[in-house]
N, C-alpha and C positions, 0 to 999 in steps of 0.2 A: 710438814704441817704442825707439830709439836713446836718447834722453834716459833712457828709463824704465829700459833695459839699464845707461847710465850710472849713473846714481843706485841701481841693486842691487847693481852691484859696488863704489860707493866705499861701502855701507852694509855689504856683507859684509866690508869690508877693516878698517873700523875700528871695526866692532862683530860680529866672526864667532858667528852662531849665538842673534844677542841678539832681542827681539824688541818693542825702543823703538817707541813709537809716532813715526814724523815722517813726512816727506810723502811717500812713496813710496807709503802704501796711499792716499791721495785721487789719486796719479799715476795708480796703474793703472785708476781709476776714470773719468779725463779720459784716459784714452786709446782707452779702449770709447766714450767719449761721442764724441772725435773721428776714430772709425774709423764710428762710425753715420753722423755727418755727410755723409764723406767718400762713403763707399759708395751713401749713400742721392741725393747730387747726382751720382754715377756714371750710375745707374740712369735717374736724369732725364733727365740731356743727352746721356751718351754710349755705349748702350746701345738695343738693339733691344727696340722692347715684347714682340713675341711671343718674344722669350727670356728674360722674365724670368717671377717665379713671381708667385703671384696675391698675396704678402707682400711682393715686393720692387715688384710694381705698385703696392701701397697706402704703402709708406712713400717711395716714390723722389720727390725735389722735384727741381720742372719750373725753378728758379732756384738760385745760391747768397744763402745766409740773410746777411742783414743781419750786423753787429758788435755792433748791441744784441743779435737774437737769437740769435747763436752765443753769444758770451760768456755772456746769460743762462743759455741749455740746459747752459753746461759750468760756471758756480760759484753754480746755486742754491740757497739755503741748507741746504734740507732734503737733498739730497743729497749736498753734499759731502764731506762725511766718509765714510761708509759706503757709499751709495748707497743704494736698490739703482738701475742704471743704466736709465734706458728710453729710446725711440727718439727724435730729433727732431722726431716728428709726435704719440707718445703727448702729448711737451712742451706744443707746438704746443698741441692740444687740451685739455690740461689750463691753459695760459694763457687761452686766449679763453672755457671753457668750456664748449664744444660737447662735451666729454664727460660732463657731469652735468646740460646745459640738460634740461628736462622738455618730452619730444617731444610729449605729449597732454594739451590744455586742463586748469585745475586741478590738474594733480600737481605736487607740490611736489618739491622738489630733495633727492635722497636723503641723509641721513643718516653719516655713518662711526663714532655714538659708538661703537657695540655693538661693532662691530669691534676701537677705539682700547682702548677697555676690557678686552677679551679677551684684545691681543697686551700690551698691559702686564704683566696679569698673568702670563699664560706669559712674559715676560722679569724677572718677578719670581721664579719657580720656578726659570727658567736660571739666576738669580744664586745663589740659596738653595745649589740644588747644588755650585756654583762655589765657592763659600765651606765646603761640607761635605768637601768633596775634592781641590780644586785641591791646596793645600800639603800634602796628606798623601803623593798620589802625582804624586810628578812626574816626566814623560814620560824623563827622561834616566836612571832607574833602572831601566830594561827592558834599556837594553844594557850596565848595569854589570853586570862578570865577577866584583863578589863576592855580589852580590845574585845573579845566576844561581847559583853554586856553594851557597849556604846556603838557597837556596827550593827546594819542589818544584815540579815542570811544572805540575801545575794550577792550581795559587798564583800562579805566572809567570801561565799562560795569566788568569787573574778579574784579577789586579793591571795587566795591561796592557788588555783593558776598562774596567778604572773610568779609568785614568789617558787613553785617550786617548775615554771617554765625559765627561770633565770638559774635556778638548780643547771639543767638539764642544760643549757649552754654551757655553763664552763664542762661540762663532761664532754660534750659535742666539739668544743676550741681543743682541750686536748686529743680526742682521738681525734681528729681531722688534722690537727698539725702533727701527730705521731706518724700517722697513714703516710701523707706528703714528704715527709724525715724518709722513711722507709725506701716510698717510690723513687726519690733519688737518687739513693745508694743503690739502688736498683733492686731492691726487695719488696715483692706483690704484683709481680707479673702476672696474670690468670690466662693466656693466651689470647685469641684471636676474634672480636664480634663475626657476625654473618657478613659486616662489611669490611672485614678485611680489617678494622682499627683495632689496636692492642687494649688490650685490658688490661688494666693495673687495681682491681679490688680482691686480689686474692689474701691480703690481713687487712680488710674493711672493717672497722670494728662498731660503725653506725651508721644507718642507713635513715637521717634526717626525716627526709618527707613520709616513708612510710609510717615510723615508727608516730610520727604527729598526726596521722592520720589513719590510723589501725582503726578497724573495727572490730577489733578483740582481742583479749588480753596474751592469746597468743600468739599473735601478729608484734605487738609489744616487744615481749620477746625473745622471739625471733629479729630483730631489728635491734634491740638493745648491748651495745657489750657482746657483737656476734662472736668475736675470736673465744670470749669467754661462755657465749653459751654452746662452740662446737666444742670447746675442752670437757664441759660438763657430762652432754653426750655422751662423748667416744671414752672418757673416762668411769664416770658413772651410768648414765642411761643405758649405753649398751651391754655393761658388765654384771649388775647385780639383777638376781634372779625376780625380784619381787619389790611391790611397793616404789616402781623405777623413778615416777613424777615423785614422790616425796623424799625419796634418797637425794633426789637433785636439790630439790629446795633445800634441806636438811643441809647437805655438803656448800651451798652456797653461801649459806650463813653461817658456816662455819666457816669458813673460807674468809671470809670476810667481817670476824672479829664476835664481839660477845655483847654488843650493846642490845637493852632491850628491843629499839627501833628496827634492828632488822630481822628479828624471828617474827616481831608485829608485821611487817611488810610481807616478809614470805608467806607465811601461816593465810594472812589473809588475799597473796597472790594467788597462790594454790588451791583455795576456796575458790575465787572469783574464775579460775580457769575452767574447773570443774561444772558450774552455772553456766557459764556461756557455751560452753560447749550442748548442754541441755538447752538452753532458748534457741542456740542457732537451730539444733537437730528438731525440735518440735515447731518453731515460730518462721524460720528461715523461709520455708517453702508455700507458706502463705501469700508469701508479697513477691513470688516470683512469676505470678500470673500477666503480670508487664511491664517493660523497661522503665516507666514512671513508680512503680511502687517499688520494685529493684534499688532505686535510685534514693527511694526514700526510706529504705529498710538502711542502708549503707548509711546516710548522715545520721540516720537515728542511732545506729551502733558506733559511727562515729564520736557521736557527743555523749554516750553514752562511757564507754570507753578512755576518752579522757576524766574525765567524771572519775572512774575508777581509778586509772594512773594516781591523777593526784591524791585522791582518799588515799591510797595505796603508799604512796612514797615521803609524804609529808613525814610519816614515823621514823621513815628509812632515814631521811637528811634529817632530822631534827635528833634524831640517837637517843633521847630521854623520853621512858615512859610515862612521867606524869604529862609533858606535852603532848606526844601523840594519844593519850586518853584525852583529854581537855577538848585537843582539833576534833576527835573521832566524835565524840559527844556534842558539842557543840554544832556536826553535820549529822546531826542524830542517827550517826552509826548507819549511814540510806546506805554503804556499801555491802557491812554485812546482811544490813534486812534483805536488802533484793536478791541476795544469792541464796538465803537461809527462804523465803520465798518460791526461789525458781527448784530449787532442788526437792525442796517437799511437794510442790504444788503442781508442780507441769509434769504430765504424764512422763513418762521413760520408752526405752524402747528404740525400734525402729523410729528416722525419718518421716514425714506424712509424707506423700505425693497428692499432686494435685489430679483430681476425676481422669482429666482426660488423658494424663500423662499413663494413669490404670487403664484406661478403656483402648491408646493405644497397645498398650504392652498387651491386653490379654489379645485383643485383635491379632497382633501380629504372632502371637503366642498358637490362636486358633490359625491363620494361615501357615503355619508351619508345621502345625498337625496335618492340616489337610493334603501338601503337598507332600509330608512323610506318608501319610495314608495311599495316597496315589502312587508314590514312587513304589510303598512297597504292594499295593496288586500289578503294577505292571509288570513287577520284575517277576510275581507268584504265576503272571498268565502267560511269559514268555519260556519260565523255564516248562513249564508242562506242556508247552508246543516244541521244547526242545528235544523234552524225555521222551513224547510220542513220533516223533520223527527220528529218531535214536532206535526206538524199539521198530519202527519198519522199517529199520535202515540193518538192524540186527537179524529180523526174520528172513530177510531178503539175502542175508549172508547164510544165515543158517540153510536156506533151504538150495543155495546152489551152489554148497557145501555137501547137502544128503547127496543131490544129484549127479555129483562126479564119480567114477568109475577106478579112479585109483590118487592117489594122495596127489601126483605133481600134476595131474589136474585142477585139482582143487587149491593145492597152494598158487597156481596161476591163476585161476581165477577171482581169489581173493587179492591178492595183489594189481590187479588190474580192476577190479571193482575199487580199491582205496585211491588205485592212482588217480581216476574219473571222477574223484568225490575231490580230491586236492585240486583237479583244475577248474 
């Protein structure tokens, strides 16, 4: 991370705001691969099992890895460039094979063409669009102050959509053709659907239609750069004791260089998570009264949500703070009002539930009393017919017990009174 820190600021020094390809994006990608390492021979040797999670139980190694097989897991062909990043056991397993061997007699070793075929063409589409839009709108003319003065608002608002949905294609043409490179060589096997067809999204590193159609910012995400946001997790989220959402954001923009544009993006990703998480939990349950307001709660957070994305990312690809200030004002800041809004203004707390969803809960809450109430006097009226049939099953011993005349009378006659009682 030090080296990687170095090499972002002598790249923003002597190319500010440029966006050359050289080593810095295969850097940040051998430094997830050598924090997996790291972590995962933590786990092994210097770490108590019963504290670890049942993920850090499966990838932790019980040695450190060889120099052929570290070096291999950190400059193998297919991922070097791009990645997407996977564990040193995914590796592991996709070297020897044990990830696609055929566990049951006769099945043959599954397939990726279907797959290979599919993500090409969807990184054929990415390109198409790339080339229909990239050059016409480029991301640096949202926070130009004469483009703002001579457009309307709504023009502004479509124009900064297309320009940072043409962003988000070249990202989607790279990971889709990285993904496809991978399935190939036979790496991102995920096992078997319910119908029997193999899976090949196990380094997916975007998930297209969700992610364009999230109804919140953690759905986003979640679907954005997944291999990099399970690295964040298992590296950060699950590790440090406190403040875990802000360590992540913190570490990602760190991770990812020193330009003002991406602490602007994070800062204000992590706000807007925050907010929605409040409207869903107060506002969500209002429109679930039926499948028609459901439906209408879902595009409004839809359109709502892209809305955000892009206020959101415009700072992130444009890197320079006097432009993402310029865009942010000129959309008179509606991102952070709404969150600074929902946060102060909508109650906290529990969920609402709707009347009737309470009315059956306490109902069924009262029928469960009633039947605990019944169960337990039956069982208080059954033992006291036990207890009194016990005690004249005892006097009736007692007394033809007085009545025998010397002991092996009496012990026959109790043994023959218990034996009549057994059959």
């Amino acid at each position: 991370m030090g080296f990687l820190s170095v090499a972002h600021l002598h790249r923003q020094i002597t190319d500010y705001g440029g966006y050359t390809l050289d080593f810095t994006g295969p850097l940040m990608v051998l430094v997830q691969r050598t924090a997996y390492v790291a972590f995962s021979v933590h786990d092994g040797l210097a770490r108590d099992e019963s504290k670890l999670t049942e993920e850090q139980r499966r990838e932790r190694l019980k040695k450190v890895p060889s120099l052929l097989e570290y070096f291999s897991y950190l400059f193998h062909y297919s991922t070097i460039l791009a990645g997407p990043v996977c564990t040193f056991r995914e590796f592991n397993d996709f070297i020897d094979g044990s990830d696609i061997r055929p566990k049951d007699p006769g099945q043959k070793e599954p397939s990726p063409m279907s797959d290979v075929l599919r993500k090409i063409m969807v990184s054929l589409v990415c390109v198409t669009v790339i080339l229909l839009t990239g050059s016409n709108y480029p991301i640096a003319r949202n926070g130009d102050p004469e483009f703002i003065r001579s457009h309307h608002f709504l023009w502004r608002v479509l124009y900064s959509w297309i320009s940072i949905l043409s962003v988000r294609m070249r990202y989607y043409f790279a990971f889709t053709l990285a993904e496809a490179v991978n399935n190939m060589c036979g790496l991102g096997f995920n096992g078997y659907d319910e119908n029997g067809k193999g899976k090949w999204n196990r380094v997916t590193n975007v998930d297209i239609l969700k992610l364009e159609f999230a109804t919140n910012m953690k759905q986003v995400l979640d679907n954005w750069n997944i291999c990099t946001v399970l690295w964040l997790r298992r590296i950060v989220y699950e590790r440090v004791p406190h403040h875990r959402t802000l360590a992540v954001f913190v570490m990602s923009a760190f991770w990812h260089g020193f330009y003002p544009g991406y602490y602007m993006a994070f800062a204000t990703c992590g706000l807007m998570v925050e907010a929605a998480r409040k409207v869903r939990r107060t506002c969500r349950p209002s429109f679930q009264r039926s499948r028609v307001a459901s439906r209408v709660y879902d595009v409004l957070t839809c359109a709502v949500t892209i809305s955000c994305l892009t206020f959101t990312t415009i700072p992130f690809v444009a890197l320079e703070l006097s432009i993402g200030l310029d865009y942010w004002r000129s959309m008179y800041y509606f991102g952070h009002v709404w969150c600074f809004v929902a946060l102060l203004f909508l109650p906290g707390g529990k969920p609402k539930t709707h009347p009737k969803v309470e009315e059956n809960t306490q109902a069924t809450a009262e029928e469960k009393d009633e039947q605990n109430n019944s169960t337990t006097d039956e069982f208080i009226e059954l033992r006291h017919r036990v207890n009194k049939k016990l005690e004249a099953q005892n006097r009736q011993e007692r007394l033809l017990y007085a009545g025998a005349r010397n002991s092996l009378l009496k012990e026959n006659l109790m043994w023959g009174l218990r034996l009549l009682r057994t059959r």
